[in-house]
BATI-370105 format. One record per residue (C-alpha): residue number from 1; residue in three letters; y, x, z. Coordinates in Angstrom, 1 decimal, decimal comma, padded with zeros to 4 digits, always signed. Layout:
<sites>
- NUM ALA Y X Z $
...
</sites>
This chain:
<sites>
- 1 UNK -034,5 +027,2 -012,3 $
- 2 UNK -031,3 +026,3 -011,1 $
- 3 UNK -028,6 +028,4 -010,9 $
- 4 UNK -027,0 +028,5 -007,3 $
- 5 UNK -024,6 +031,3 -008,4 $
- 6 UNK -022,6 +029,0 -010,1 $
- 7 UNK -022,7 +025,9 -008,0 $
- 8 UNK -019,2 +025,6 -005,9 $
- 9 UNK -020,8 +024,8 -002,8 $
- 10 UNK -022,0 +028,5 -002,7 $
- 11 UNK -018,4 +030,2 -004,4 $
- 12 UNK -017,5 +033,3 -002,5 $
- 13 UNK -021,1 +033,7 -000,9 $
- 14 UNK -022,5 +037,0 -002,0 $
- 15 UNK -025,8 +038,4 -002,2 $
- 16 UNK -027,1 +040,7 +000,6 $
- 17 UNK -027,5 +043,9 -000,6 $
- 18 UNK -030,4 +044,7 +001,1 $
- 19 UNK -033,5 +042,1 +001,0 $
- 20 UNK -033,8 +039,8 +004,2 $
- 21 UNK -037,0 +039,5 +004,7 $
- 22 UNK -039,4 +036,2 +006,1 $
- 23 UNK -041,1 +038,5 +008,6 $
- 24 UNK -041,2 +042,4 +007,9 $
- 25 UNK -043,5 +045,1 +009,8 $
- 26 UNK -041,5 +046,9 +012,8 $
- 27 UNK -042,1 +050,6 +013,2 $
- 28 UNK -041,4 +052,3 +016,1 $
- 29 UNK -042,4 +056,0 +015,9 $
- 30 UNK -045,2 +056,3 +018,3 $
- 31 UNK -047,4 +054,7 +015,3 $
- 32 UNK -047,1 +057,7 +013,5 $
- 33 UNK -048,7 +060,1 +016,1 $
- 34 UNK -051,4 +058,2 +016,7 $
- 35 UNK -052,3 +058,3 +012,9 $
- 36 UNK -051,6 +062,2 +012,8 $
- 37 UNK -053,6 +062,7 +015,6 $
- 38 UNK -056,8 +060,6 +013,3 $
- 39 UNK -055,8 +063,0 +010,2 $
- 40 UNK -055,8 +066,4 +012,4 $
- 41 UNK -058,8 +065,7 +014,0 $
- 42 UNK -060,3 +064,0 +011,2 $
- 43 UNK -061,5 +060,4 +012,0 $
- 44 UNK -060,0 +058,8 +009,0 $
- 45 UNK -063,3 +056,2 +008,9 $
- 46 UNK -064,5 +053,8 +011,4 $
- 47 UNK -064,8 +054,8 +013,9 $
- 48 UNK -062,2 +057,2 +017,1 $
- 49 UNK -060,4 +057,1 +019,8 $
- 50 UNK -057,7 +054,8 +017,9 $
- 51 UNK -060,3 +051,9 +017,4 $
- 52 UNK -061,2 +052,4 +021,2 $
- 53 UNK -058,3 +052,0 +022,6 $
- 54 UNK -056,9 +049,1 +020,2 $
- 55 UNK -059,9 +047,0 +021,5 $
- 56 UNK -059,1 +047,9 +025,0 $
- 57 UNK -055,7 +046,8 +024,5 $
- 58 UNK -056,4 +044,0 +022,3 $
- 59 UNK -058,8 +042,0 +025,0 $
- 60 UNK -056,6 +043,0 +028,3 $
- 61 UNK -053,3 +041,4 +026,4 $
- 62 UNK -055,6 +038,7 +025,4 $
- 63 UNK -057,3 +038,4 +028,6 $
- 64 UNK -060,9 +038,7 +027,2 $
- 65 UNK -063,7 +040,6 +027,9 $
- 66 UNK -064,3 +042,4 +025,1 $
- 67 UNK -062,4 +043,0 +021,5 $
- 68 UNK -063,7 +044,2 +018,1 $
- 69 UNK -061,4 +045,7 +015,7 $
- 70 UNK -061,8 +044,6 +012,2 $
- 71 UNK -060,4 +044,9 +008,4 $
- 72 UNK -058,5 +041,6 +009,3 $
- 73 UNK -057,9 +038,4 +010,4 $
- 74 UNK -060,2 +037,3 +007,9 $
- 75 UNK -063,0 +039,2 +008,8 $
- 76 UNK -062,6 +038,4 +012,1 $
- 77 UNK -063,3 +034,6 +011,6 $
- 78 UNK -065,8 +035,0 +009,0 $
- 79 UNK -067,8 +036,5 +012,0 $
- 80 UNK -066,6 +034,1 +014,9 $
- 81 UNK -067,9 +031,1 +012,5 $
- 82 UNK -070,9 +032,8 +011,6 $
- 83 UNK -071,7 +033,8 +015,1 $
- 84 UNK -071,1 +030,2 +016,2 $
- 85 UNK -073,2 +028,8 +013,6 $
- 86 UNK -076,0 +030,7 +014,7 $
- 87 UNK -075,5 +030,3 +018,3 $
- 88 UNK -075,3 +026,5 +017,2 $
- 89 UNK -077,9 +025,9 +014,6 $
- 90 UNK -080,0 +029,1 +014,8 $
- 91 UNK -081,1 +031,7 +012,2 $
- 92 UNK -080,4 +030,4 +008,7 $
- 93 UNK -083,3 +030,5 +005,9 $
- 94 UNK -083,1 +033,2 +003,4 $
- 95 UNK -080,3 +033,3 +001,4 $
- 96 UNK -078,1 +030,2 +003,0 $
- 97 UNK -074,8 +031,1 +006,4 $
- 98 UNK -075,7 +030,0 +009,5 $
- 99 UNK -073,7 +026,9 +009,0 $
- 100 UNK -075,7 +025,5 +005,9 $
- 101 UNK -076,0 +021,6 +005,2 $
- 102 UNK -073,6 +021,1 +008,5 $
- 103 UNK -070,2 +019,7 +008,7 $
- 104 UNK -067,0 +021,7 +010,7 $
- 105 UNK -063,8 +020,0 +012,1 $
- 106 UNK -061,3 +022,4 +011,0 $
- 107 UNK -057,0 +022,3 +010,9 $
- 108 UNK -055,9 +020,9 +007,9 $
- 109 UNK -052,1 +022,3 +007,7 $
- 110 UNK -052,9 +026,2 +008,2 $
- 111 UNK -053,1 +029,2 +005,8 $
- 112 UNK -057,0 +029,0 +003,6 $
- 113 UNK -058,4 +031,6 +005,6 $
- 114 UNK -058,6 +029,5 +008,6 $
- 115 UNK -061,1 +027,3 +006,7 $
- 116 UNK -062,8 +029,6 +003,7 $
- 117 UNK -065,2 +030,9 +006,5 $
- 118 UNK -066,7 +027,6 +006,6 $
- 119 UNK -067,4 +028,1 +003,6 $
- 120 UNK -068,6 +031,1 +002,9 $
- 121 UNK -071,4 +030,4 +005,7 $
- 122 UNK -072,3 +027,1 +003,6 $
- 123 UNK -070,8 +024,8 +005,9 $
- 124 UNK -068,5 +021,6 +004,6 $
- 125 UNK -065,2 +021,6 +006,2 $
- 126 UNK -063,6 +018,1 +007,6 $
- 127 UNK -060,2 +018,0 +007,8 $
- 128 UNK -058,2 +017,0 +010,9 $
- 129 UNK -054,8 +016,2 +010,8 $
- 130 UNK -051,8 +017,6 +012,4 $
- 131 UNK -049,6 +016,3 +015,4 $
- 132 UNK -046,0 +016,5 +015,7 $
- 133 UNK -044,9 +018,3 +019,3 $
- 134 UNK -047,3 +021,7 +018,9 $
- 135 UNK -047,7 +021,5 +014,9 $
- 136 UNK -051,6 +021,7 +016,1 $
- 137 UNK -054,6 +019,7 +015,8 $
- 138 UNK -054,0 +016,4 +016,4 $
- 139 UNK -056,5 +015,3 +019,9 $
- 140 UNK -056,1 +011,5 +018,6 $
- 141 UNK -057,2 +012,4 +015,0 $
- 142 UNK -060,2 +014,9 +016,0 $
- 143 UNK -061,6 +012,1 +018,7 $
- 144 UNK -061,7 +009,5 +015,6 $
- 145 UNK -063,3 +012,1 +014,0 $
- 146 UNK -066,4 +012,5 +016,5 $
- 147 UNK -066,4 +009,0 +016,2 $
- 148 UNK -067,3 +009,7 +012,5 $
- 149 UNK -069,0 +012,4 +012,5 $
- 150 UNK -071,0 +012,6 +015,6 $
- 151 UNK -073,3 +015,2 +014,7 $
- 152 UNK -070,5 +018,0 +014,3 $
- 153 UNK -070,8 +020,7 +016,5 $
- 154 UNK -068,4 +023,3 +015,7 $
- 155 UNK -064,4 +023,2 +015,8 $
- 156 UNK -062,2 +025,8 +014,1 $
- 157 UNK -058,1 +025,3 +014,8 $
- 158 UNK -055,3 +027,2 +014,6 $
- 159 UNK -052,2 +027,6 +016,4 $
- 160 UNK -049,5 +027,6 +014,1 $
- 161 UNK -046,4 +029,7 +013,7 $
- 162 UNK -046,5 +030,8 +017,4 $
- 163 UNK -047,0 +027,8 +019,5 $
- 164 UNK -050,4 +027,0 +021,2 $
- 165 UNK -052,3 +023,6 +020,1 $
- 166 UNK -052,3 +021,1 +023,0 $
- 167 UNK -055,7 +022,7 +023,8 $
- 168 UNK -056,3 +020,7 +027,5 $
- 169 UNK -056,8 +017,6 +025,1 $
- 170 UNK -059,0 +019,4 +022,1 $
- 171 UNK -061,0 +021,3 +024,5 $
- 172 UNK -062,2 +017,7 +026,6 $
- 173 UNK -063,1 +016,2 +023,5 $
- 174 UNK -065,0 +019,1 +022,6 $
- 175 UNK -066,4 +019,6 +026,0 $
- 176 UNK -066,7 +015,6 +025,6 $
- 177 UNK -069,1 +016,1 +022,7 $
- 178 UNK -070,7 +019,2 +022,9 $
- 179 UNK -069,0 +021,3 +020,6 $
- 180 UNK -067,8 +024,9 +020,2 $
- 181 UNK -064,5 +026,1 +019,5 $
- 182 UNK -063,2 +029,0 +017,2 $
- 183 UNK -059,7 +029,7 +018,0 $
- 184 UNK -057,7 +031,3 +015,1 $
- 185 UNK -054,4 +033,2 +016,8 $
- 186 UNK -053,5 +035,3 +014,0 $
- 187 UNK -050,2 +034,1 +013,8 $
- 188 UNK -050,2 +033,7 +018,1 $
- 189 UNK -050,9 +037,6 +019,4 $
- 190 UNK -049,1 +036,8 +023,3 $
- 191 UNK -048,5 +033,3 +022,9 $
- 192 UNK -049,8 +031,5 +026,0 $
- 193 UNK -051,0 +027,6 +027,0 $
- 194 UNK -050,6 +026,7 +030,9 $
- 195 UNK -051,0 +030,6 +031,7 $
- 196 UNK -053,9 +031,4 +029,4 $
- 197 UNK -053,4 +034,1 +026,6 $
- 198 UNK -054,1 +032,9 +022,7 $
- 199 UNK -057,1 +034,3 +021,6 $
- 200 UNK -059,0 +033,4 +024,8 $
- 201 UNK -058,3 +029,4 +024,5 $
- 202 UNK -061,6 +028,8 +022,6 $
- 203 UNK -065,0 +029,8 +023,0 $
- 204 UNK -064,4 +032,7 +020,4 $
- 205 UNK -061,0 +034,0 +019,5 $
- 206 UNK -059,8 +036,4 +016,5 $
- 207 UNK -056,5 +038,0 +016,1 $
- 208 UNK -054,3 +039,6 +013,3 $
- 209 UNK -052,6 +042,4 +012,5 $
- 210 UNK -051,6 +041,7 +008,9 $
- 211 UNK -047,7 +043,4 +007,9 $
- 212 UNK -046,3 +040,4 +008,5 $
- 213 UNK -047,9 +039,5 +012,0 $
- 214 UNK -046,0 +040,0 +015,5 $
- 215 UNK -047,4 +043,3 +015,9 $
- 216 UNK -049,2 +044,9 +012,8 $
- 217 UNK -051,5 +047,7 +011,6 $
- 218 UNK -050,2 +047,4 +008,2 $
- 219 UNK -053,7 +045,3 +008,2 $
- 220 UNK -056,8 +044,7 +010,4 $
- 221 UNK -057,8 +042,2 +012,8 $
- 222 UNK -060,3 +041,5 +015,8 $
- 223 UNK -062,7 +039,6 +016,9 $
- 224 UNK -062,5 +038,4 +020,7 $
- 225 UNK -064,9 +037,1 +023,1 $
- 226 UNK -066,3 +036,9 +026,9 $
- 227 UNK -069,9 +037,9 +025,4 $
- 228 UNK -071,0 +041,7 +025,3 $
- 229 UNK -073,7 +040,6 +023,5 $
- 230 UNK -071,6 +038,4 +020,6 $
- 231 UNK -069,1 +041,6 +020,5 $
- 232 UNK -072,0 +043,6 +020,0 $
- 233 UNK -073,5 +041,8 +017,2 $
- 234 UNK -070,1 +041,2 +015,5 $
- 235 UNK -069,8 +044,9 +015,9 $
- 236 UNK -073,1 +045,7 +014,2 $
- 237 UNK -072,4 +042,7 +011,1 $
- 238 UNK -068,8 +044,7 +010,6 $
- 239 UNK -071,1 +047,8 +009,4 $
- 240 UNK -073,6 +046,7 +006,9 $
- 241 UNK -076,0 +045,6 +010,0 $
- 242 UNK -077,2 +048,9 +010,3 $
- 243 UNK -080,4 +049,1 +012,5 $
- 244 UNK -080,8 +051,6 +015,5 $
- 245 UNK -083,2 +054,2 +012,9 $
- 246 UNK -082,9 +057,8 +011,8 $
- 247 UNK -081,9 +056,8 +008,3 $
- 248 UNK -080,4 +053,5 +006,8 $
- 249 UNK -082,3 +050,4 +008,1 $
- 250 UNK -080,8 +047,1 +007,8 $
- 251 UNK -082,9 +044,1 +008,5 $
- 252 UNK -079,9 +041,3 +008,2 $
- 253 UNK -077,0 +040,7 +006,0 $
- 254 UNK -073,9 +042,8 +006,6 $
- 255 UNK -070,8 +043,0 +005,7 $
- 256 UNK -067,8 +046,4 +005,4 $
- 257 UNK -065,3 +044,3 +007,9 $
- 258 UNK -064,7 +047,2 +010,4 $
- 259 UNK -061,3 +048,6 +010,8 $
- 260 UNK -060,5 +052,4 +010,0 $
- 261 UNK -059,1 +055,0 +012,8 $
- 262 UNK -055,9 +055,1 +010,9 $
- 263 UNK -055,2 +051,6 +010,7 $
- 264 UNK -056,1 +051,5 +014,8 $
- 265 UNK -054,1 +053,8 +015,0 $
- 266 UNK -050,6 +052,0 +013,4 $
- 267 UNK -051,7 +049,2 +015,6 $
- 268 UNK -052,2 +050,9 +018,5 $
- 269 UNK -048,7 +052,3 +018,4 $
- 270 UNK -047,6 +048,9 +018,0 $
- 271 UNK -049,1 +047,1 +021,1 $
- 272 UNK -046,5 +048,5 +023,5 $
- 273 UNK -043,8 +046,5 +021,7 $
- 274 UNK -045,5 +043,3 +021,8 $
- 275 UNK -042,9 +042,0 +024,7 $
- 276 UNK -040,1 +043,0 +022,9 $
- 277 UNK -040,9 +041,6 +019,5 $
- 278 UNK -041,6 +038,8 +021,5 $
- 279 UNK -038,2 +038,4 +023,0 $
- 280 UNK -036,7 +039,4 +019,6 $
- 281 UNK -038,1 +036,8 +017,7 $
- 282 UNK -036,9 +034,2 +020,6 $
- 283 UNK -033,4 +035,2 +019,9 $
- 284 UNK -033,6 +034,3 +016,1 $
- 285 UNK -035,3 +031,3 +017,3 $
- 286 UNK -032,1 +030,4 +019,6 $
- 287 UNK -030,1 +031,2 +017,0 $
- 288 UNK -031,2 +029,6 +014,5 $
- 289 UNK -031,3 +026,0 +017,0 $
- 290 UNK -028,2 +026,5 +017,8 $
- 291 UNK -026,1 +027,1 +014,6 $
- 292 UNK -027,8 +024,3 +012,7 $
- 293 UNK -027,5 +021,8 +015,3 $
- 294 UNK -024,7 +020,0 +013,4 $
- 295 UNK -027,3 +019,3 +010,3 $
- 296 UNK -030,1 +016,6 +010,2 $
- 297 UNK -032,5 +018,9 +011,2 $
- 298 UNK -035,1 +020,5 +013,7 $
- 299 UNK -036,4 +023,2 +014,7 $
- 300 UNK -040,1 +023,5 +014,9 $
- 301 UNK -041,4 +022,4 +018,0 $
- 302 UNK -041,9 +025,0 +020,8 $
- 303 UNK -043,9 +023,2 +023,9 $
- 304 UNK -042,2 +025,5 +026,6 $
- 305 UNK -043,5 +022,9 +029,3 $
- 306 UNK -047,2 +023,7 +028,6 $
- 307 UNK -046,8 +027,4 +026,5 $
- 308 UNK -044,7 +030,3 +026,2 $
- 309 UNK -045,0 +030,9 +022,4 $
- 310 UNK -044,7 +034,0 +020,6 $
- 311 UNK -041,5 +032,6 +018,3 $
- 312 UNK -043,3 +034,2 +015,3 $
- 313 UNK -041,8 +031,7 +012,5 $
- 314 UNK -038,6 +029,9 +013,1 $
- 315 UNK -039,0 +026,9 +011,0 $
- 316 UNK -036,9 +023,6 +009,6 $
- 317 UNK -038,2 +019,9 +009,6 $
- 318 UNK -035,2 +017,9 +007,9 $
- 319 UNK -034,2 +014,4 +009,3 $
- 320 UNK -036,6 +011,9 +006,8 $
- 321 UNK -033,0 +009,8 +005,9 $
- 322 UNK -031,9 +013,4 +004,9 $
- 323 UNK -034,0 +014,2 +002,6 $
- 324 UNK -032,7 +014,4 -001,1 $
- 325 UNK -035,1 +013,0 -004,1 $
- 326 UNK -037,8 +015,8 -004,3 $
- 327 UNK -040,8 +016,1 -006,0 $
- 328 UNK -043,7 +018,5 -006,0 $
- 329 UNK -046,5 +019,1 -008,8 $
- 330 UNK -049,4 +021,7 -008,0 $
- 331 UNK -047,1 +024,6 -008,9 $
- 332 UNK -043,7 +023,8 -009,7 $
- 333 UNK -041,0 +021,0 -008,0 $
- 334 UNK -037,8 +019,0 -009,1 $
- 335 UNK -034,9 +017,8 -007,3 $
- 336 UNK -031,8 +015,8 -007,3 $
- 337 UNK -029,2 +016,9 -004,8 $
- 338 UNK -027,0 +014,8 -002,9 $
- 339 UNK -024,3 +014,7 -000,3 $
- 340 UNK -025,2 +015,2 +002,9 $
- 341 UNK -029,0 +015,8 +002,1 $
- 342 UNK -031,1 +018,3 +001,0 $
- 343 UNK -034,9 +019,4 +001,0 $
- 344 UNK -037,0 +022,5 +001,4 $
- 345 UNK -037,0 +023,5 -002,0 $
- 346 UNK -033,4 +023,6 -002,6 $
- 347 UNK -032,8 +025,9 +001,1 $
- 348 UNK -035,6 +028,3 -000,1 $
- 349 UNK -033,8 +028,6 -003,8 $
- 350 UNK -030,3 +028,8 -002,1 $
- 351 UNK -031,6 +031,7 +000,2 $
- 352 UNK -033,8 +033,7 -002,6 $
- 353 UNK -030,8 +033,5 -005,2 $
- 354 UNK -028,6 +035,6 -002,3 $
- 355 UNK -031,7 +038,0 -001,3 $
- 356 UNK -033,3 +036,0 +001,7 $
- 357 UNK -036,7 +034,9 +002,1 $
- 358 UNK -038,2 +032,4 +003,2 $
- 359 UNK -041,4 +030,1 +002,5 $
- 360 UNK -042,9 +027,0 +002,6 $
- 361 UNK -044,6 +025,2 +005,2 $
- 362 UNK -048,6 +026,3 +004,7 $
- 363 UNK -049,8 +023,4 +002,4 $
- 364 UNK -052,6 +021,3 +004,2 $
- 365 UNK -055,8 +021,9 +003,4 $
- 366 UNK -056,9 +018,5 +002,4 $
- 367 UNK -054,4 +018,5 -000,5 $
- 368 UNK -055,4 +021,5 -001,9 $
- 369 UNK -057,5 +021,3 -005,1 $
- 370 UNK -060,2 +023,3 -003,7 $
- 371 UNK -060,7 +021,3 -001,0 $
- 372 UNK -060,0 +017,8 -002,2 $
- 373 UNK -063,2 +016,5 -002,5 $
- 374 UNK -063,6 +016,6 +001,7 $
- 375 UNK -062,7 +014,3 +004,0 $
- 376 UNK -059,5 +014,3 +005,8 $
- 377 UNK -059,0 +012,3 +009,6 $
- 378 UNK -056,0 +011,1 +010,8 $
- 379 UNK -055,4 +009,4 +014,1 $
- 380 UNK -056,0 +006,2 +011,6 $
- 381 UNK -059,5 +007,4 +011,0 $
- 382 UNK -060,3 +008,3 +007,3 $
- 383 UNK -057,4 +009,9 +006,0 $
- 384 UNK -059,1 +009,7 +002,6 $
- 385 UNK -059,8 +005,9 +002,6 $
- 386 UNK -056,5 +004,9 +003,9 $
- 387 UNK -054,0 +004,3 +000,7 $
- 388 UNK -051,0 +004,4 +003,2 $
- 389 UNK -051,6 +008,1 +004,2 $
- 390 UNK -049,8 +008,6 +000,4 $
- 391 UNK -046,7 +007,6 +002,2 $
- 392 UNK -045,1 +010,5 +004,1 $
- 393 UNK -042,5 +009,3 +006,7 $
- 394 UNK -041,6 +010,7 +010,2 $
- 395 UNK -044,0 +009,2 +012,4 $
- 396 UNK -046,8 +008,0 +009,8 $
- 397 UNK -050,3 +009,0 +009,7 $
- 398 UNK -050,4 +011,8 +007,7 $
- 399 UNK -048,7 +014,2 +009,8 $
- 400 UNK -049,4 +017,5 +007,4 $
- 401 UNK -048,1 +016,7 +004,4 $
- 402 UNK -045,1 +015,1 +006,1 $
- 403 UNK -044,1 +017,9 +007,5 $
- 404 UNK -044,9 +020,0 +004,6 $
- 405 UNK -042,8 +018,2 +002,4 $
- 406 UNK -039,8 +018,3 +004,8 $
- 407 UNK -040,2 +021,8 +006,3 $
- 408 UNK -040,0 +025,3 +005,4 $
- 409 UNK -039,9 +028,8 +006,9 $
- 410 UNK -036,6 +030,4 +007,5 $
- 411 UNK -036,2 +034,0 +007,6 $
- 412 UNK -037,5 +035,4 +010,8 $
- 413 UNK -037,5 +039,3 +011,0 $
- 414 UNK -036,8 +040,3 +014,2 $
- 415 UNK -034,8 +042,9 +012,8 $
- 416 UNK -032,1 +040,5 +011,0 $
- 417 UNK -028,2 +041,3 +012,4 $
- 418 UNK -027,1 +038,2 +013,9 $
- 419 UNK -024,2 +039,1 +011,0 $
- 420 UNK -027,2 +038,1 +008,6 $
- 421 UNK -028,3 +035,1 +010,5 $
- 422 UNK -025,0 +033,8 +010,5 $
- 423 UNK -024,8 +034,5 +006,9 $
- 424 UNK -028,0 +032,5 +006,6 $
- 425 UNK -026,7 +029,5 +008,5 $
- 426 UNK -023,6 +029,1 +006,7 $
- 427 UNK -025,8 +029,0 +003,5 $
- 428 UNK -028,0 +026,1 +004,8 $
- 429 UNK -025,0 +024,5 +005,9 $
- 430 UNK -023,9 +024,4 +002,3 $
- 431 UNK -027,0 +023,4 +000,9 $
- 432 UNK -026,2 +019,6 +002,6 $
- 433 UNK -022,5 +020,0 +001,4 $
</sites>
């Protein structure tokens, strides 16, 4: 591990004493009552007031019909895909998901649980790669894709750090061919595309409220749809699909996915702030563009013609000629420094040795080892049969790993002092030195 205490690019830059965090939970006060009032009147399980009201508020910020509060984010898709699945395909045979023997056009640089639900209802994921001005599914790549694969039916995406897909493009092609969209906007809570909340951009939507997420229950996240009757049978999958009997009847597989009063409760108190947090994290954002404006850098891309993003993540793409000599293995990285360049791995170390934190772009999914036997299309076609996708430059045709290599998360808590932020800066700023 290198040591960036003793490098003189970083003499007289101390530690913060306190931990600056990537993206920490924001308490407010109001939570607290909220969870009092489920321990004094004694709805500490699943159900009370707190879960009622969360899903009211939860589908009038999204703009949906109906919400369905859940364990997490997780949850929440595992349902939306195996909803879809059997909407699409119909009831599965004994023992297989709803999505068994069929194929799934997911995003390919997003966080696993975008894509395990695929596979947990049997289906094989198809990755699709990434475009450059929204950091979203690439409309180019998922087109060559139907062209592939014509038979796929079912589309799961997720919009990424804050910032809406370009979902006028992805939802013609879908509409195009037939197929139904899962929207995952766990990291998007208040984002919107061309006036049109995240979470109601797809056919299904699902939101989070993991600790780190814009507005947070600590965990827990919902389920979101148009459908009473989809909302209702999420609802009924979330508790062991309990049957409608005097004693315990289940005639279909269920799951423990619903969320608990308490945790409704923390998120509850949480919803009023969503604004705020969102104007918060926009100043970081700002900040953050404008103080590192002098390096070979940019910001990650926020489409404020089409979307009003949430700002959850501020993140870094360094210029390609700016890039020092880097290299990654599955779990551990090497590089060489040199003036006037630098690389994601040497920022993160920089920022961790003085107490900061931040994190890596979210690997993509088709290089992970899990997933590396699936195919992978780029706006080239077959990502996997094309021996120049290995070649990660600006511009090339796989987009994902590109911009994993060269980007990273900076510290984004809306709570950071500009003081901080400052310090933060001048530490990047040092790192190309």
């Amino acid at each position: 591990m290198y040591n960036f205490n003793s490098d003189p690019r970083f003499k007289n830059v101390q530690p913060f004493e306190k931990r600056v965090w990537l993206s920490s939970p924001t308490m407010h006060g109001e939570e607290l009552e909220y969870m009092k009032d489920a321990y004094e009147t004694n709805w500490m399980s699943t159900v009370g007031t707190n879960i009622e009201e969360l899903e009211r508020l939860i589908a009038e910020k999204a703009g949906v019909k109906h919400a369905v509060a859940l364990s997490s984010g997780t949850a929440a898709l595992h349902l939306a895909v195996k909803l879809a699945g059997e909407r699409l395909y119909g009831m599965p045979k004994a023992g297989n998901g709803t999505l068994a023997g069929h194929k799934v056009f997911c995003s390919d640089m997003t966080f696993s649980a975008t894509v395990n639900p695929v596979a947990y209802e049997g289906g094989e994921a198809v990755f699709i790669d990434t475009e450059y001005d929204a950091w979203g599914m690439d409309p180019i790549a998922l087109e060559k894709a139907f062209q592939l694969y014509p038979d796929v039916k079912l589309v799961v995406l997720a919009h990424l750090y804050g910032t809406p897909a370009k979902m006028d493009e992805i939802r013609n092609i879908c509409d195009k061919h037939g197929a139904f969209i899962v929207e995952d906007a766990a990291e998007s809570l208040g984002a919107e595309y061309k006036g049109v909340k995240a979470g109601k951009l797809g056919d299904y939507g699902i939101v989070s409220f993991n600790g780190n997420k814009i507005i947070t229950g600590s965990s827990g996240g919902a389920f979101l749809t148009d459908s009473r009757a989809d909302a209702d049978k999420a609802r009924k999958w979330s508790t062991q699909s309990r049957e409608a009997a005097p004693w315990y009847q289940h005639e279909e597989l269920g799951y423990n996915y619903r969320m608990s009063n308490v945790i409704a409760g923390v998120a509850r108190g949480q919803m009023k702030y969503l604004e705020t947090h969102i104007r918060q994290k926009r100043a970081v954002y700002e900040r953050y563009k404008e103080g590192l404006c002098d390096l070979p850098v940019s910001m990650n891309p926020m489409d404020l013609q089409n979307s009003a993003p949430n700002f959850w993540m501020s993140c870094l793409l360094i210029d390609a000629e700016a890039m020092c000599e880097s290299v990654r293995s599955e779990r551990n990285y090497l590089f060489a420094h040199r003036f006037g360049k630098s690389c994601p791995d040497e920022i993160l170390g920089a920022l961790d040795s003085f107490n900061a934190e931040g994190r890596p772009i979210w690997k993509p999914m088709h290089l992970q080892s899990m997933y590396r036997s699936h195919a992978f299309v780029t706006a080239d076609g077959d990502g996997r049969g094309n021996s120049n996708t290995c070649i990660h430059a600006q511009g090339h045709a796989d987009h994902g790993a590109d911009i994993f290599n060269r980007g990273l998360c900076l510290p984004s808590d809306n709570k950071m002092t500009c003081e901080e932020q400052e310090r933060i800066i001048d530490i990047i700023h040092r790192c190309f030195e």
